[in-house]
C-alpha positions in Angstrom: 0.0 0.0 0.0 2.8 2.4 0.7 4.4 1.7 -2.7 1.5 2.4 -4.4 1.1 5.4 -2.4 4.0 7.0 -3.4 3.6 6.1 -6.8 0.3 7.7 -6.7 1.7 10.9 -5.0 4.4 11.2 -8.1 1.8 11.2 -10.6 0.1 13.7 -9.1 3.0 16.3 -8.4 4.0 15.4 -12.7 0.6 16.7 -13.4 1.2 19.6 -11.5 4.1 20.4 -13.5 3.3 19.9 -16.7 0.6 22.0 -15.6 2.9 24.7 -14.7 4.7 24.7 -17.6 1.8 24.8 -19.6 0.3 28.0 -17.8 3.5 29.6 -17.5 4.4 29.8 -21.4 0.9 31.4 -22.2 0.7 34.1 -19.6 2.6 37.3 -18.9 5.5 37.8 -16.6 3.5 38.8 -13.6 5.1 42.2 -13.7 5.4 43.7 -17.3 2.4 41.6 -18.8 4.8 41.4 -22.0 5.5 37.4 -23.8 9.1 37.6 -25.2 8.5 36.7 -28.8 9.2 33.1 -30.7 11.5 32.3 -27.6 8.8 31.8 -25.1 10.7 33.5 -22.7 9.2 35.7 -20.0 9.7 39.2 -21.4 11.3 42.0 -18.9 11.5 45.6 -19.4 14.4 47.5 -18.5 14.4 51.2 -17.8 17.2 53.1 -19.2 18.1 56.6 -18.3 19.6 59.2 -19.9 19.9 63.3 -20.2 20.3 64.3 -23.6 17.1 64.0 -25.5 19.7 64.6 -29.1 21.8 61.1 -28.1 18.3 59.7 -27.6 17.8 59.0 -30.7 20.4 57.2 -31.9 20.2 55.1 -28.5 16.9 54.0 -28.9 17.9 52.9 -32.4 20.7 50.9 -30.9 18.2 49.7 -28.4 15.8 48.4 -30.7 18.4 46.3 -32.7 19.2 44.8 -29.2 16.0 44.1 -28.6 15.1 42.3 -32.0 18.4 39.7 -31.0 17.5 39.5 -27.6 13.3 39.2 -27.3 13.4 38.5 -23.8 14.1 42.2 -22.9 12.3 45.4 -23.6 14.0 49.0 -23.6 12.1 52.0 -22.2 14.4 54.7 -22.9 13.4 57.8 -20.4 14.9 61.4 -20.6 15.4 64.1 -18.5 17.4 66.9 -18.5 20.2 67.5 -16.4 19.8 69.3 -13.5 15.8 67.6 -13.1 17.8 63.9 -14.2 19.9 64.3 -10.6 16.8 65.1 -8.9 15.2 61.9 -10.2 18.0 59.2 -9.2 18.1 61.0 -5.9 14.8 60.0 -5.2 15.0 57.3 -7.0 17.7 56.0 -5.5 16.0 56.9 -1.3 12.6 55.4 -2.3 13.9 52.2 -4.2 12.8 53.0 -7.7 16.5 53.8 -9.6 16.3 52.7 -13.2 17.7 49.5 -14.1 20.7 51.4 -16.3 21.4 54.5 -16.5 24.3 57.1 -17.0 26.4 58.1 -14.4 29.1 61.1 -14.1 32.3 62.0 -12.4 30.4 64.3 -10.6 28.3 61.8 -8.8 30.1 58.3 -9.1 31.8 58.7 -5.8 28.1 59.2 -4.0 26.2 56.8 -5.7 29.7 54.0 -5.3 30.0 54.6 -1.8 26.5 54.7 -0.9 26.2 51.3 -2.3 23.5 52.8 -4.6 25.4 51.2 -7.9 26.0 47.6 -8.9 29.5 46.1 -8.3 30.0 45.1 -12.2 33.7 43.8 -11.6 33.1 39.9 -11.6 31.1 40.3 -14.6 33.2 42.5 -16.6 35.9 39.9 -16.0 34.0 37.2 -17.2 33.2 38.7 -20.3 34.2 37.8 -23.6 32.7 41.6 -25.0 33.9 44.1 -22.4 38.0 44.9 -22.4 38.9 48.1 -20.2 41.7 47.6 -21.3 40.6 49.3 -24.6 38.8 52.4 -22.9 40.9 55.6 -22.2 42.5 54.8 -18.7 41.3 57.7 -17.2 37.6 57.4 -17.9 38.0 53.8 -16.4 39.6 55.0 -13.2 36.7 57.6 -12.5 34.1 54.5 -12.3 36.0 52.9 -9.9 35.9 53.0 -6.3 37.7 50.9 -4.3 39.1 48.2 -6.4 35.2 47.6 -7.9 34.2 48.9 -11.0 30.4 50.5 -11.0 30.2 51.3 -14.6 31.2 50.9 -18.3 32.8 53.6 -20.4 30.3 55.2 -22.3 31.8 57.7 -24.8 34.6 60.3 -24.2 34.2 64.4 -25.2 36.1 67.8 -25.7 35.3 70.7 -26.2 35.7 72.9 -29.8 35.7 76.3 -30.9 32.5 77.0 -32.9 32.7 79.9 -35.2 30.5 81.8 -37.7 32.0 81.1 -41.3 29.8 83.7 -42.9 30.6 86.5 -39.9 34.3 85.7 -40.8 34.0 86.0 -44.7 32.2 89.5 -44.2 35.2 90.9 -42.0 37.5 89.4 -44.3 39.1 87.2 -41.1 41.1 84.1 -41.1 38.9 81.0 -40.1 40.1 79.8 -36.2 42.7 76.7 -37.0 45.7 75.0 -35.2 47.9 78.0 -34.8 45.2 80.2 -33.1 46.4 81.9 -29.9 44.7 83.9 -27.4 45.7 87.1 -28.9 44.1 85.6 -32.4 40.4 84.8 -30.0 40.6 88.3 -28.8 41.5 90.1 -31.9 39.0 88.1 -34.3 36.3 89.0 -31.4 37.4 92.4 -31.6 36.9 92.6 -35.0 33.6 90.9 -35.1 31.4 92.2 -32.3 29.6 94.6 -34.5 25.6 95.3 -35.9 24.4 93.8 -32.4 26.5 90.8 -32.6 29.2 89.6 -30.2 32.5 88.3 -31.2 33.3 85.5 -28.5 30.3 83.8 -26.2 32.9 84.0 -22.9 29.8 81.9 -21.0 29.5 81.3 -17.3 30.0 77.7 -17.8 33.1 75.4 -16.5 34.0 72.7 -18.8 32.2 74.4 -21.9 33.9 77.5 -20.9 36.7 78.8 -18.3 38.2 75.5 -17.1 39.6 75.5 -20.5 41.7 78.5 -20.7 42.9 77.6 -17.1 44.3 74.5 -17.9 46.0 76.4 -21.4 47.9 78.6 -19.1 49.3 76.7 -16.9 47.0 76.7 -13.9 44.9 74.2 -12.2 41.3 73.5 -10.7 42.5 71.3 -8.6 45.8 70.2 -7.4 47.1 66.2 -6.8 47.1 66.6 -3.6 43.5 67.6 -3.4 43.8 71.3 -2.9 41.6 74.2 -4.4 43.7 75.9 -7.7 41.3 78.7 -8.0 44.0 81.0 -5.5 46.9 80.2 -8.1 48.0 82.9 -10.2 48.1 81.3 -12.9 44.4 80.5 -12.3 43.6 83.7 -11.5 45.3 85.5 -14.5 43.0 83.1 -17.2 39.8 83.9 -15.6 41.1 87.8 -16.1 41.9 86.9 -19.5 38.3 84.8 -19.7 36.1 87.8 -18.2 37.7 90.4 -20.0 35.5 89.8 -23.1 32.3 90.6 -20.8 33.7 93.3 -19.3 35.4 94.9 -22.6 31.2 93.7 -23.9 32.9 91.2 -26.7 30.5 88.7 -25.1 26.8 89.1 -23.8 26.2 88.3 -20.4 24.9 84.8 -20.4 24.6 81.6 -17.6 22.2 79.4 -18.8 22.5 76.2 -20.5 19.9 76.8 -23.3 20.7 80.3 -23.4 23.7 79.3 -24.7 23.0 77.5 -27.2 20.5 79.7 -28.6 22.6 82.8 -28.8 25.0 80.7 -31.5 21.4 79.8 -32.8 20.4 82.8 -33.4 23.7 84.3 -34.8 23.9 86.9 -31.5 27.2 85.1 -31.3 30.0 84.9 -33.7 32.3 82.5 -31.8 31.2 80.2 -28.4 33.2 77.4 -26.6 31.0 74.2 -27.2 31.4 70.1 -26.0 31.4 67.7 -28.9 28.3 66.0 -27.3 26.1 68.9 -29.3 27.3 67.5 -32.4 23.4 66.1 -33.3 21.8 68.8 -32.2 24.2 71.2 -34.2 24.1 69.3 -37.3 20.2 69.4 -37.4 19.7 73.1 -37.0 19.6 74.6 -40.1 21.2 77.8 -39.3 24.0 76.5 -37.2 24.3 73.6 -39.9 24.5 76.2 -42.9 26.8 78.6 -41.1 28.9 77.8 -38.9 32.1 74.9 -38.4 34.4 74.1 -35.5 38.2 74.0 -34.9 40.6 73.0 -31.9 40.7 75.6 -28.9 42.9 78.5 -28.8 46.4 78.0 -27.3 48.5 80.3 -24.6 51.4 78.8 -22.5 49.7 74.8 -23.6 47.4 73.9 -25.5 44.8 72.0 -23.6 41.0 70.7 -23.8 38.7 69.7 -20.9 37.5 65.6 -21.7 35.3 63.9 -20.1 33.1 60.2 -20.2 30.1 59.3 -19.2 29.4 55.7 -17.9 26.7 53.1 -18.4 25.5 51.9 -14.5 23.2 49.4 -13.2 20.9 49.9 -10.6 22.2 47.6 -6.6 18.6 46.8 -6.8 17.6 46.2 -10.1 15.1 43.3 -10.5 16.9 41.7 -13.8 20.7 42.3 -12.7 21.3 39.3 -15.5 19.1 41.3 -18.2 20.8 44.3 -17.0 23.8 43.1 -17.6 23.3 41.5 -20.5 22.6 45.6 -22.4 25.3 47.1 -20.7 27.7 44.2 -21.8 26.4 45.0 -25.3 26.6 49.1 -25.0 30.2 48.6 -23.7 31.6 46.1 -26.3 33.2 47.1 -29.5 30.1 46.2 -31.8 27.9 48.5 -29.3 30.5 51.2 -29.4 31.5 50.9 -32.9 27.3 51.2 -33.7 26.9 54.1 -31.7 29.6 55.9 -33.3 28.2 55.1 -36.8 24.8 56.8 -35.6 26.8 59.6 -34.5 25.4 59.4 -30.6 28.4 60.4 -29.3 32.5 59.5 -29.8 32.9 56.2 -28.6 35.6 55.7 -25.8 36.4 52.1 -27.1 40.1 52.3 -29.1 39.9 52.5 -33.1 36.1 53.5 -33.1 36.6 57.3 -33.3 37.2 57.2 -36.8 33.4 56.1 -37.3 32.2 58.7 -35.6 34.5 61.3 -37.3 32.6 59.8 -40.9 29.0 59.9 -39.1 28.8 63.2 -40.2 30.0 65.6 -43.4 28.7 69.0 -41.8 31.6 70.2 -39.5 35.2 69.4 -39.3 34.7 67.2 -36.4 37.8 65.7 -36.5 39.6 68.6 -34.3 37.4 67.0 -31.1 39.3 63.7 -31.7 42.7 65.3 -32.4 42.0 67.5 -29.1 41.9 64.0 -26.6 46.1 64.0 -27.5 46.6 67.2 -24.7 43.1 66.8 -23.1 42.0 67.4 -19.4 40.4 65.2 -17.4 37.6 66.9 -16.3 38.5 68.0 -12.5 36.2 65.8 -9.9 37.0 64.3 -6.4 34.9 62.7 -4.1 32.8 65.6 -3.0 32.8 67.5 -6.6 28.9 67.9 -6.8 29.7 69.7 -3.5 32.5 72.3 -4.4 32.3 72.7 -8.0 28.8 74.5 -8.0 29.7 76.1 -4.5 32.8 77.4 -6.2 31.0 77.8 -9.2 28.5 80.7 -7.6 31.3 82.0 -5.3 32.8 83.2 -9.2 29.0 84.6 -10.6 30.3 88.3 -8.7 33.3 88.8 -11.1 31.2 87.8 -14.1 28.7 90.5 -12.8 31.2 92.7 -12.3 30.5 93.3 -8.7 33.8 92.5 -7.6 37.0 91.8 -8.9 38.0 88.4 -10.9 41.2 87.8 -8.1 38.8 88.4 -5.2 36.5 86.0 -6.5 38.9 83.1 -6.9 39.9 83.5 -3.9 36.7 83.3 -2.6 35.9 80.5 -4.9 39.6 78.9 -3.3 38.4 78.8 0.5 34.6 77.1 -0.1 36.6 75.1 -2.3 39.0 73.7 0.5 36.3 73.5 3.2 34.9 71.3 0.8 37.8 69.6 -0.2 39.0 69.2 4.0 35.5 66.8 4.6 37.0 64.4 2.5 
């Protein structure tokens, strides 16, 4: 009786499985309600986040071509501009709802990293047969990672150009900017061209699209290697003379804002303006910026010099498909994802020998100078606590702008909330 029993109890619990199976390969996933395609697999849906609604586009192109060889995994791409994008991982990241991937910066790696908010992607990145950091830029890998543990991918790398006005040039009868350019050439060609309510040079209250770069191309710092404020060194202090001078001399309107920027070169109030490769997209598809204007490498003084930066593809510590995850940002980082999104033009590709791509994604500017730039490019200055001191040090500047006080007195200023900063960490 107990044998037959048990063989009783066995056919029972292989009904129930077949069962199972059988229910489980008609319905949803429970949580998206999606089927992932011929597979049969249980389809998920990753959110990715980003802040630049131009790269959108060629990512969610690059995202549907993942999707279509990997059914098993949706894409929602979601955008939101910078300062709001912070904001949303913030709470995102205190209420339990971060996106599954999403960029991260040098700004805010060292929070996110030490707060455990980010997903230790070391093991797997050793494991893989697609992702070599070996083949990134060195100092774009270093930035993502804390500790020994590496919390994202190299996404892209970026400089920053000189845009200029080929039909303001041709009517003044001026040399276009080029590789010889020095300070003295910037200031006389804005000299020239600031005329009929147009400004010659955009000198913008902006940091890496504007004075960090003439700091670093004379010889002084941001921040030093042994983590001290450079805004107190003259040589510091003489560029951001040299940088304000335009607005004070009224070469260059009087402009702080992000999409004011942009829309002075837009609308030609502008002849010249300091601008990160990134743009390139947006650039190329307004008409008047595509019809007019070109780009060339920065200015030189004592160095040349360019500030670069990369962004970084993270995954969420708590995302509910780590392996899906995984799985995209393996593809984003390897050289077929990085070759693609050069090819669409999204950005320059950090990953070695896929610049060239990107160069030939587009016919409009000479965009070549941003890749010939990365040779004497700048990191980008960050530390642990650079969200904290850069935008502290960042307003401590505005009064020189403004003219309210003098440039030295405001680097100074800038210096102090810099090291108080700087001494927390």
């Amino acid at each position: 009786m107990k044998q037959l029993w048990l063989v009783g109890l066995l056919v029972c619990l292989l009904a129930l499985m077949m069962a199972a199976c059988n229910s489980g390969s008609s319905s949803g996933d429970g949580g998206d309600g999606n089927k992932g395609g011929d597979s049969g697999k249980k389809q998920v849906t990753l959110r990715f986040a980003l802040w630049d609604s131009n790269q959108a586009r060629g990512l969610q192109v690059m995202a549907d071509e993942f999707t279509a060889d990997n059914p098993d995994i949706n894409i929602q791409i979601e955008v939101t501009g910078w300062t709001d994008y912070w904001t949303m991982l913030e709470a995102g990241a205190t209420g339990g709802s971060l996106p599954d991937v999403f960029w991260m910066h040098s700004n805010e790696i060292y929070r996110y990293a030490s707060n455990g908010m980010l997903l230790d992607l070391t093991d797997r990145i050793n494991k893989s047969d697609k992702v070599d950091l070996s083949k990134f830029p060195q100092g774009i890998v270093e930035i993502y990672n804390h500790e020994g543990k590496q919390y994202a991918v190299p996404k892209d790398f970026d400089t920053i150009g000189l845009w200029y006005n080929k039909k303001l040039f041709d009517e003044a009868n001026l040399e276009y900017p080029n590789e010889n350019w020095t300070w003295e050439d910037l200031y006389n060609a804005a000299k020239a061209l600031t005329k009929d309510g147009v400004y010659g040079f955009l000198a913008a209250f902006h940091n890496q699209e504007g004075y960090y770069n003439f700091v670093y191309q004379n010889g002084g710092t941001i921040i030093t290697k042994d983590k001290k404020s450079g805004y107190d060194d003259p040589k510091t202090i003489e560029a951001l003379e040299y940088y304000v001078k335009f607005i004070r001399e009224g070469l260059s309107p009087q402009i702080y804002g992000d999409a004011e920027r942009a829309e002075a070169l837009q609308n030609g109030l502008v002849a010249m303006g300091l601008f990160g490769s990134w743009n390139l997209s947006g650039f190329t598809a307004n008409e008047f910026i595509s019809e007019n204007f070109d780009v060339a490498v920065l200015p030189k003084n004592t160095a040349r010099a360019s500030i670069y930066n990369g962004l970084g593809y993270a995954i969420a510590h708590n995302t509910k498909y780590p392996e899906e995850a995984w799985r995209f940002v393996e593809y984003l980082g390897s050289r077929e994802g990085q070759e693609r999104q050069a090819e669409l033009g999204v950005a320059i590709s950090a990953y070695e020998g896929t610049a060239e791509k990107w160069i030939s994604s587009n016919d409009k500017f000479n965009v070549k100078v941003f890749v010939d730039m990365v040779e004497y490019g700048v990191i980008r200055p960050y530390s642990k606590t650079t969200a904290v001191w850069e935008d502290k040090a960042y307003e401590a500047l505005r009064p020189a702008f403004t003219g309210e006080i003098s440039v030295e007195e405001a680097a100074r200023n800038a210096a102090r909330i810099m090291n108080e900063s700087l001494a927390t960490e």
